[in-house]
N, C-alpha and C positions, 0 to 999 in steps of 0.2 A: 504493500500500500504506500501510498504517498506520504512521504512525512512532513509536514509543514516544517518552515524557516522560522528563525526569529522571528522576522520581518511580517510573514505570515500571520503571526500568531498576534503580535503588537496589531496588526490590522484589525484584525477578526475583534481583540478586547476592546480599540476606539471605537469601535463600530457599534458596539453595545455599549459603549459609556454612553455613544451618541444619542442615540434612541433613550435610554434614561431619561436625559439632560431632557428631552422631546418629549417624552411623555411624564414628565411631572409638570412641566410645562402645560400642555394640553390640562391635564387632569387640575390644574390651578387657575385654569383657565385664562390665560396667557397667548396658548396655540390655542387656534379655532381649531372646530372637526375636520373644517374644509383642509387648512393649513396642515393638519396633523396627518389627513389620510395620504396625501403621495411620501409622506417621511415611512410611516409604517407600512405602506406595500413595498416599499424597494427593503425592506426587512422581514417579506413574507408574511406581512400580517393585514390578514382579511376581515370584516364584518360580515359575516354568513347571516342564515335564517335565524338562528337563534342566538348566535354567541361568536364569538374570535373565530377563526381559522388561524392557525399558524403551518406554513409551509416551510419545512426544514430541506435544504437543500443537503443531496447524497450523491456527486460527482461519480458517474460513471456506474453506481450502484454499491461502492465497497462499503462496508461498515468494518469497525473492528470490536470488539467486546465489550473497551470500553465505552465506545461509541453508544452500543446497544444498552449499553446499562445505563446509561445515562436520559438514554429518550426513553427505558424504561419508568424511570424515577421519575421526569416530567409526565408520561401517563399517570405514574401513581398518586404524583402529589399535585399535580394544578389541572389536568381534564379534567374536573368534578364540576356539572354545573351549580353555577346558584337555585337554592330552592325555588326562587321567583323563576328562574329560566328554567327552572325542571316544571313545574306548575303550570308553567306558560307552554310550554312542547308535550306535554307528556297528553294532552287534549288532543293533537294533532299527530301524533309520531307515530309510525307504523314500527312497532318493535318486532324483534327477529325472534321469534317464537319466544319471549319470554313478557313477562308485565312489568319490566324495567327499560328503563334507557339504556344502550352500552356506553360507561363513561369507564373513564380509567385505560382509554385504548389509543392506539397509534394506528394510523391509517398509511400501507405501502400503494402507491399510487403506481399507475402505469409509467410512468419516466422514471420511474426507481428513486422518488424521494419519500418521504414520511411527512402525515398531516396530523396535526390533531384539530379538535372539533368543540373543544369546548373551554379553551382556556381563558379565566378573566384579562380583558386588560390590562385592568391595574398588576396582573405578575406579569405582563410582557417581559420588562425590564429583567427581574429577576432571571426568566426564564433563556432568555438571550445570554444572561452571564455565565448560566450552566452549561449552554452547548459550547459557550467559549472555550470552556476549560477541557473538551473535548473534541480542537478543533473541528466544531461544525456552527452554522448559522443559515439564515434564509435568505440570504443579499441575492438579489435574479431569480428568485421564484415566482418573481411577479413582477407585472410592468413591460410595457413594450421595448425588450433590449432581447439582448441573446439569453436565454434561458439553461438551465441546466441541462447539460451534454451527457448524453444518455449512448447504452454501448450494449454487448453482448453480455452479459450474465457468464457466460463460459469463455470470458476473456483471457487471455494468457495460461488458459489449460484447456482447450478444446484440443482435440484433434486435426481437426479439419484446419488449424488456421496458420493464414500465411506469416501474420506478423500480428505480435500483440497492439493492439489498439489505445491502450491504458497509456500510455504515455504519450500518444502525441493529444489523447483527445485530456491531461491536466495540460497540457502547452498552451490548447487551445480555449482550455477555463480563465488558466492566467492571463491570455491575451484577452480575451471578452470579457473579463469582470470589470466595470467600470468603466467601458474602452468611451472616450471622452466623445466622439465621433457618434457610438450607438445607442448612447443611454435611450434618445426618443426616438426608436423608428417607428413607422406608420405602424407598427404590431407585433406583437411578441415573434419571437424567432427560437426555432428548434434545430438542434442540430444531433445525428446521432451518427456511429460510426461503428464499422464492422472490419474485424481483420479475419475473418474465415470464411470459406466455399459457400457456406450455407448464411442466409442473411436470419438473426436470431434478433437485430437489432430496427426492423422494419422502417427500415431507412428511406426504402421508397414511399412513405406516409410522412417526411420528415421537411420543413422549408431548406436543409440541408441532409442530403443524406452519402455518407462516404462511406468506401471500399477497399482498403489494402489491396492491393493486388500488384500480381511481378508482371513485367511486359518480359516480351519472346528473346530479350538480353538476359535476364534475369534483376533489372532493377527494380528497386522497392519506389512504389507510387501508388496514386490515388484515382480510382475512375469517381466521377463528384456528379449527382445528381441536383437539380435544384426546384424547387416548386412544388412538393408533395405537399400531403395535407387533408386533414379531414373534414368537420363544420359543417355547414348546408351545400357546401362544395365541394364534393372529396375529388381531390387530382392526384394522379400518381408523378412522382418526381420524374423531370424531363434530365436524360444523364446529357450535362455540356460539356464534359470531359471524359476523353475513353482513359486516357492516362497522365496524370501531372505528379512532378519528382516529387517524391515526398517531403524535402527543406522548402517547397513553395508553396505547401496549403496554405501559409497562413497571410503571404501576401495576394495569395487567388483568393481566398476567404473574405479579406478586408474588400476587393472588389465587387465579389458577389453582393457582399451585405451594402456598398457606397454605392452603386445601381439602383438596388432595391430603396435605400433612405432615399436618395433622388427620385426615385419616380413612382416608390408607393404610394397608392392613394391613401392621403389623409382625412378627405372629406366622408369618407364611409365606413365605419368599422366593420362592416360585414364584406368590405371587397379590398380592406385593406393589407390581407395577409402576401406575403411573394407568391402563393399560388396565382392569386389573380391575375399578377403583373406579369407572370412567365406566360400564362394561359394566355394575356389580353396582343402581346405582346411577340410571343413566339423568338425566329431567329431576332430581329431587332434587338432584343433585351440579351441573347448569347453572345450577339457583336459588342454590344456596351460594354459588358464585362470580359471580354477579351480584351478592346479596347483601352480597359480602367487599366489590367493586370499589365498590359505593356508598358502603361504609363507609369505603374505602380515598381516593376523591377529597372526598368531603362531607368526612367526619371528619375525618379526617387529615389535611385540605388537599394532596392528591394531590403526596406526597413524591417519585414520581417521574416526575413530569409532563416530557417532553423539551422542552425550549425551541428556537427554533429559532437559538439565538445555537450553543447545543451541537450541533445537526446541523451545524449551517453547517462548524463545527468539524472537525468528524468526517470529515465529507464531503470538505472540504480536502486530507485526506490519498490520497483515492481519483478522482481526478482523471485524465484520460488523459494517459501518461506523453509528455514534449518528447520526439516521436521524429525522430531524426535519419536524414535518407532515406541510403540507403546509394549510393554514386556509379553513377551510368548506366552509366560504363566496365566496373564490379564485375560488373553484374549481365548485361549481353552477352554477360562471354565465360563466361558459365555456361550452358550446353546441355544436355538431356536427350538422352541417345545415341538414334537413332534405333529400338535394338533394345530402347527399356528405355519406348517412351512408351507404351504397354500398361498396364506398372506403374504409370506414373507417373501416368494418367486416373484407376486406381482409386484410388492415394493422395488425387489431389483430389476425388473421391469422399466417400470413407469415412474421411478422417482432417483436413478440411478444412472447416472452419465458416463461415456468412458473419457478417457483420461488423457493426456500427452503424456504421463509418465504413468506407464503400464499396472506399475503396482498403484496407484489411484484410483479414486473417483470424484465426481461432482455429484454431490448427494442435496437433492430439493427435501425441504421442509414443506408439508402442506396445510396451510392455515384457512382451507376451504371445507368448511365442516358444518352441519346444519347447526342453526343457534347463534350463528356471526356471520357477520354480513362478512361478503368478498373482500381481503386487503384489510380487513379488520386484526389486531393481535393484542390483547386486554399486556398491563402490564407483567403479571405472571409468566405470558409467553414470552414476551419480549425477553427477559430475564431468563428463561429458561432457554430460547436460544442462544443466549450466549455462552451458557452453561453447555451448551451439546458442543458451541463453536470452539469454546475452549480447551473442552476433552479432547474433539473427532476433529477439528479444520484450522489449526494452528492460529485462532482466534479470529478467525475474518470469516464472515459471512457475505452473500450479496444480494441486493432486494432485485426482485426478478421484474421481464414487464408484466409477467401474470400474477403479480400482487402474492406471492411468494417469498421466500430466503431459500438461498441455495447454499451449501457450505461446500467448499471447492477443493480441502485440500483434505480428502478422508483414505486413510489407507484401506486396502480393500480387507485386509483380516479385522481390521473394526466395524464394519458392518453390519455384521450379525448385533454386537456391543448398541453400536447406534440405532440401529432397528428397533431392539429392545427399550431402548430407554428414548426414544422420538414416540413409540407407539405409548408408553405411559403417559407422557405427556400430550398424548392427543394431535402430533405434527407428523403420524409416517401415513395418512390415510391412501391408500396408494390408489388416488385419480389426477397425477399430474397429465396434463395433456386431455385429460377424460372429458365429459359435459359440467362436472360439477366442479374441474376445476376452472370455473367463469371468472370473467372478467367482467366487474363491475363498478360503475362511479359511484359514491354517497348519494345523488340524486336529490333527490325535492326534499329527505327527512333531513338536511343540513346546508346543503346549495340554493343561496336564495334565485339564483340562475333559471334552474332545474323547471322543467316542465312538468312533471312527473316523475314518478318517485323509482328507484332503481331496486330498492334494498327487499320489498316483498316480493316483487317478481322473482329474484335470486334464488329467495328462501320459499318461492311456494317451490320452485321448477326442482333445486337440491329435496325439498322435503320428497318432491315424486319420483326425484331416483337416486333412494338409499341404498338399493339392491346393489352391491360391488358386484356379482355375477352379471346382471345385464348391463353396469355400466361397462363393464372389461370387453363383453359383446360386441355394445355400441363401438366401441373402439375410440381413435381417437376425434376429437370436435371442438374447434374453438368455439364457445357460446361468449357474445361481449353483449353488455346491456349499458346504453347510456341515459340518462334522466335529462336530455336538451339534445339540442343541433350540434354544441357543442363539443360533442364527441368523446368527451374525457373518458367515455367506458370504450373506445374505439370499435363502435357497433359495426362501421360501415368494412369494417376488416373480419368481421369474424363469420366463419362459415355458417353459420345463424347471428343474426342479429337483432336488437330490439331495443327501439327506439321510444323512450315517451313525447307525445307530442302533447298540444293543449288543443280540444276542442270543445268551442261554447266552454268554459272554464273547468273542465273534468278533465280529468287524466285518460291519457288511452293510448295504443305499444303500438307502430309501425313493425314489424317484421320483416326482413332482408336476409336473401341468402345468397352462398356463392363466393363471398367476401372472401378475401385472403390478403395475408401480412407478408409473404415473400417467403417465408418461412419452409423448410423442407416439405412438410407436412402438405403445406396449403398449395407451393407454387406458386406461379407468376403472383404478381401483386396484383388486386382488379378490388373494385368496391362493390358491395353486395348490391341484388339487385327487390327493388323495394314490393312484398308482396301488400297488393291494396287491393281495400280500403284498411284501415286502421281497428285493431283491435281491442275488445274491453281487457282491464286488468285480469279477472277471472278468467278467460279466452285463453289467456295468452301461456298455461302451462299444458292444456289444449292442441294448442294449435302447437306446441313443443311436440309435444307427443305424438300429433296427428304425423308431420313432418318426417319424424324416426323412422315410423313406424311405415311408412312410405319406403325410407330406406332399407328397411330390415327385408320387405318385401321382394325389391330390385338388385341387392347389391349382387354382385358376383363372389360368392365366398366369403374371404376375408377382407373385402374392398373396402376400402377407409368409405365416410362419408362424404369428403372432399369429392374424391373421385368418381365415388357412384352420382354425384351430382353434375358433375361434368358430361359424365357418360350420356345418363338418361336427360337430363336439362332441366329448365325453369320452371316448365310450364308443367309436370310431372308434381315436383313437389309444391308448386303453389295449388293445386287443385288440391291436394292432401291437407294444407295448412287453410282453404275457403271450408272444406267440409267441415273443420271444427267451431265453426264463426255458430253462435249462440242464435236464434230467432231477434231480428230488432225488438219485437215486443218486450225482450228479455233483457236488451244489453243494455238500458238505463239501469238496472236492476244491481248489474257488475260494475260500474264505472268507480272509479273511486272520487272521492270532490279532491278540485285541484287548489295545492296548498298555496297559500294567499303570504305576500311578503315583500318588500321594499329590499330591491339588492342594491346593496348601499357602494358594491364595490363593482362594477362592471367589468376588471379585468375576470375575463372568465377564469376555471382551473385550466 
C-alpha cells in the first residue's frame, strides 16, 4: 500500500483543522448555510434525507486494518441518529426485515469508497481528525473536479495482468487533488484504470477509462478511452488512443480534462458531463485534445512527463507484502466438518481467486446476506474484517465494485482456517458473482436525490432466493438496482437491471436487460435494454423470477444467463418479464408512496 509522506500527512491534519475552524464558524453563526455548504462538500460532507452523508475517500480501493478499524469506531461511535431524526425517518423508512433503522454501519459504494448515513454535524470536525490519524479523509468525493480513481480489486495479484495499475493510478491522485486548473469543471469527473486482459474495473462506463497494455515492441502504455458514462445517458467510452507511452498519461490526461473545462456545457447539469461533449462533438473534440497534448509536450516542455526515478518511487510502496507462513501445526488441526464440505467446494468456487503467486489467493468477503441492505457492514463487521485481514491477508483488504472486501494476500493452506472463521462471522456466504450478490444504491430511504427506494427491492428479491442450490443453478448474474437516473447502483450495466422512476408521485422499477460492464463474464460493454412500461414495487420480484425462469427454460446446459440472452434475444425475455405485470386494477394496490424531501445538496453520489 501506499504510505503517505510527511508532507502528506501535514496536508490531510490542515485540512481538518480547516473545516473545524469552518464549522464552529457556521454553527456560531458567523458562516451562513449557503457559505458553509461548498467548504463541507469539497470535504465529502453531504445533507441527505435525513441527516449528514459523509463520503470517505479509498484510492484505488486498498484499506489496511488500521484503516478498517478506524471507520469501524466512527460507525460505532457517531452513525447513531438523533432521536428527533430517528422519530422523524422511522414513519417513513423501509427497514430491511427488521423494526429498527440500520445505524452503526458503513456503506462500500460502487467506486470503492465508504459512506456513512447518519452522522451529526456538529462531530464532522471530530470525525475528520480521526481519519486523519489514519491517513484517510473525503477531499474529491464530491464536487465537480476529478473524483476518486477507482481500479481493479485484483490489482497487482491477478493473473491475467500486464502491469500493476496501483501506482500510476496514486500518481495520478496526487496530480488531480487540488489540480488549480480542475477544481470547477462543468461536472464531476471519473476516472478508472485496468492493468489486466480482463476489464474488472469497467472503465468503459468511466469519463476516463484506461488500459495497461504492451504494443507489438513490447513497450509498456496506455490505450485511453474517453466519454463513458451512465445517468439518463448511458454512453460507452469512445477509445482516442490505441497506445500512448506510459510517462505521458499525465500530460495527455491534463488535455483530455482542459478540452472538456473549455467546452463542457455549463448551462445544463444534465448535459454537462464529457459524455455529452465527446457524443455532441465526435472527431472535433479527439483533434482538440490531440491538439492540446502537442501543445502540452512541445510547448510547455511536457510538465508532467512521469520519470521513471518517480515510478520506481511509487511503485516501492506497492510491492508484495513479507508474508509470514503461518505454522504447519496451525493449519492441521483446522478441518472442514465432513457435513459442511459441500459449502465449502462452493466457497472455493465463487468467492476464491487465483493468484500470481501460485501458493495464493484473492479471497472475497461477502456482506450480501438477507437482513442488510447491499454495501451495508454494521461496525462489528467492519472490525471483524480486519481481524480475518490480519490473520489471513497480511492486513490489507480491498473494497470491491460489488460492494464487497476482498482480502488479496491469503495463503492457500489457510483457507480451510478462513473458511471456518469468515463462515462464523456471517462473510463466506458463497454467492459472489450469484443474483444475490447485487449491487445496490441507498436509494430514497437516505438519498434525498433518489426517486424510489432501492433497499426493499434488494431484500424482497434476496428474501426469494435463499435456496444456495438454485442460486449455484442460476449460475452467474449481475443484478444492479438504482433509486434515480442517476445510476449510482449502475443499473444500466447489469444483466438485469432496475430502475426506480417517479410517477404521478409513487414509486415504480423500470426493468433492463442485456447490460454488461466489460467484464469476463458479461462481454463487450452495451447498456441494458429498457423493458416497458414500468413496474409496481410488488411486481418487481415477479417479474425477477418471471425472467429466470424464462432462462432456466432456454438455456443450453450450463449456459450462463448473459449468454443465453444473447442467444435467444430481447424480445424472449421481455415477454416473460410482461406476463408477470399484476392486472392495472391491482397495481395502485402495490405502488409504494414516493418519499417527499428537499435535496439540499444537488451534487449527486
Amino acid at each position: 500500500m501506499y504510505q503517505y509522506t510527511d508532507f502528506d500527512r501535514q496536508f490531510i491534519q490542515s485540512r481538518a483543522a480547516q473545516h473545524r475552524d469552518q464549522l464552529e464558524r457556521n454553527l456560531a453563526g458567523t458562516l451562513s448555510d449557503d457559505e458553509f455548504r461548498p467548504l463541507r462538500l469539497q470535504n465529502g460532507w453531504y445533507i441527505q434525507r435525513h441527516a449528514p452523508m459523509l463520503r470517505v475517500a479509498v484510492p484505488y480501493g486498498e484499506l489496511s486494518t488500521r484503516q478498517l478499524r478506524v471507520l469501524a469506531k466512527i460507525a460505532r461511535e457517531y452513525d447513531q441518529p438523533s432521536k428527533q431524526v430517528f422519530d422523524t425517518a422511522i414513519g417513513t423508512q423501509a427497514t430491511w426485515g427488521t423494526t429498527h433503522l440500520p445505524i452503526g454501519y458503513g456503506h462500500f459504494t460502487t467506486r470503492q469508497n465508504v459512506q456513512f448515513n447518519w452522522i451529526a454535524l456538529k462531530d464532522s470536525a471530530d470525525v475528520m481528525d480521526l481519519l486523519a490519524t489514519v491517513d484517510m479523509h473525503g477531499i474529491q468525493t464530491s464536487g465537480n473536479c476529478i473524483r476518486n480513481i477507482t481500479s481493479d480489486e485484483l490489482a497487482g495479484v491477478a493473473p491475467d495482468e500486464i502491469a500493476d495499475p496501483r501506482p500510476f493510478a496514486e500518481i495520478m491522485r496526487q496530480w488531480s487533488t487540488l489540480h488549480p486548473e480542475f477544481a470547477f469543471l462543468p461536472r464531476k469527473f471519473k476516472i478508472a484504470i485496468t492493468g489486466a486482459t480482463e476489464d474488472r474495473a469497467a472503465t468503459a462506463w468511466h469519463d476516463v477509462g484506461l488500459h495497461l497494455i504492451r504494443n507489438e515492441a513490447g513497450e509498456l502504455g496506455f490505450k485511453v478511452l474517453v466519454g463513458g458514462g451512465m445517468g439518463r445517458t448511458p454512453v460507452i467510452g469512445t477509445t482516442i488512443r490505441e497506445f500512448l507511452p506510459w510517462n505521458q498519461i499525465m500530460n495527455f490526461l491534463e488535455a483530455v480534462v482542459r478540452v472538456y473545462n473549455r467546452w463542457g456545457r455549463r448551462d445544463n447539469a444534465y448535459k454537462a458531463r464529457i459524455k455529452i461533449l465527446v457524443k455532441a462533438e465526435g472527431q472535433r473534440y479527439i483533434d482538440e485534445v490531440e491538439a492540446e497534448y502537442q501543445q502540452i509536450i512541445t510547448v510547455d516542455g511536457a510538465p508532467h512527463t512521469i520519470t521513471q526515478a518517480e515510478l520506481d518511487r511509487v511503485s516501492a510502496s506497492f510491492v508484495p507484502p513479507a508474508l509470514v507462513k503461518r505454522a504447519q501445526t496451525a493449519t492441521k488441526t483446522v478441518a472442514v466438518p465432513a457435513d459442511r464440505q459441500a459449502d465449502y467446494a462452493r466457497w472455493l468456487k465463487q468467492n476464491v481467486a487465483t493468484h500470481q503467486n501460485p501458493s495464493l489467493r484473492a479471497v472475497t468477503l461477502s456482506f450480501k446476506r438477507l437482513g442488510q441492505a447491499p454495501g451495508d457492514a454494521d461496525a462489528d463487521q467492519i472490525d471483524t474484517a480486519a481481524d480475518l485481514a490480519e490473520e489471513f491477508s497480511a492486513g490489507e483488504v480491498r473494497v470491491t465494485h460489488d460492494q464487497n472486501l476482498l482480502l488479496p494476500w491469503v495463503h492457500v493452506d489457510d483457507l480451510p482456517a478462513l473458511w471456518i472463521a469468515a463462515s462464523h462471522a456471517g462473510l463466506a456466504r458463497s454467492n459472489i458473482r450469484l443474483l444475490t450478490d447485487m449491487i445496490a444504491c441507498p436509494g430514497g430511504d437516505f438519498c434525498a436525490l433518489a426517486n424510489a427506494r432501492s433497499i426493499p427491492i434488494a431484500a424482497s428479491i434476496t428474501e426469494r432466493y435463499q435456496d444456495m442450490d438454485e442460486l449455484h443453478d442460476l449460475g452467474e448474474i449481475d443484478l444492479h438496482i438504482s433509486g434515480c437516473i442517476n445510476s449510482c447502483g449502475h443499473h444500466h450495466s447489469g444483466h438485469i437491471g432496475v430502475l426506480g422512476v417517479d410517477k404521478d408521485g409513487r414509486e415504480w422499477y423500470q426493468i433492463s436487460l442485456g447490460g454488461s460492464d466489460g467484464s469476463r463474464l458479461s462481454g463487450t460493454p452495451v447498456p441494458g435494454k429498457v423493458v416497458g412500461p414500468s413496474f409496481s414495487a410488488s411486481e418487481v420480484p415477479g417479474v425477477i423470477e418471471a425472467v429466470l425462469d424464462s432462462y432456466r427454460q432456454t438455456r443450453n446446459g450450463r449456459e450462463t444467463f448473459i449468454d443465453t440472452f444473447k442467444r435467444v434475444g430481447f424480445d424472449t425475455f421481455k415477454a416473460a418479464a410482461n406476463s408477470a405485470r399484476l392486472s392495472d386494477k391491482h397495481e395502485e394496490l402495490h405502488t409504494l408512496p414516493k418519499h417527499t424531501g428537499f435535496a439540499k445538496d444537488k451534487q449527486e453520489a
